[in-house]
C-alpha positions, -999 to +999 in steps of 0.1 A: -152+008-129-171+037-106-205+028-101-215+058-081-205+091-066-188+083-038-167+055-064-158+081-086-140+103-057-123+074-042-108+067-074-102+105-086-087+103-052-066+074-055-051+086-090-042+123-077-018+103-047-004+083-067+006+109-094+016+127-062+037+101-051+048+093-083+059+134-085+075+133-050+100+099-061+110+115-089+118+149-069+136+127-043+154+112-073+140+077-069+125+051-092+086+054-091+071+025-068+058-001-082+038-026-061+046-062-073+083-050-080+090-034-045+070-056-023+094-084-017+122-049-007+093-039+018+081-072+034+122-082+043+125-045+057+098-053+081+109-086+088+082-105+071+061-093+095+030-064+091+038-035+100+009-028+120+007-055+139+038-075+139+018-108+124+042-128+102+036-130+070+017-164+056+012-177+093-023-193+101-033-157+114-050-146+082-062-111+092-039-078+108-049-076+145-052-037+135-069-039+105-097-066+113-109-046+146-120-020+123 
């Protein structure tokens, strides 16, 4: 639930792209993307590894190398 301004355009924001991407699969002909149901597709086309960073998946590295120098 929003609690302030800044919440409620993040999340107005987050519905418009992915009613946009929803939109742009079904132009492209494809199923809409569905997070739980695609991610196991995803994580073997990367090689169980993040795609940033190239850190296997459930090693004792817990945090992207690209993402946690934020």
């Amino acid at each position: 639930m929003p609690r302030g301004r800044p919440d409620i355009a993040n999340t107005a924001l987050r519905i418009f792209l992915q009613e946009m991407g929803a939109a742009y699969d079904e132009e492209r002909k494809r199923p809409p993307y569905k997070g739980g149901k695609h991610f196991e597709e995803i994580k073997d086309f990367f090689g169980g590894r993040c795609c940033y960073c190239g850190v296997e998946f459930g090693s004792t590295t817990r945090l992207c190398r690209i993402t946690s120098s934020q």
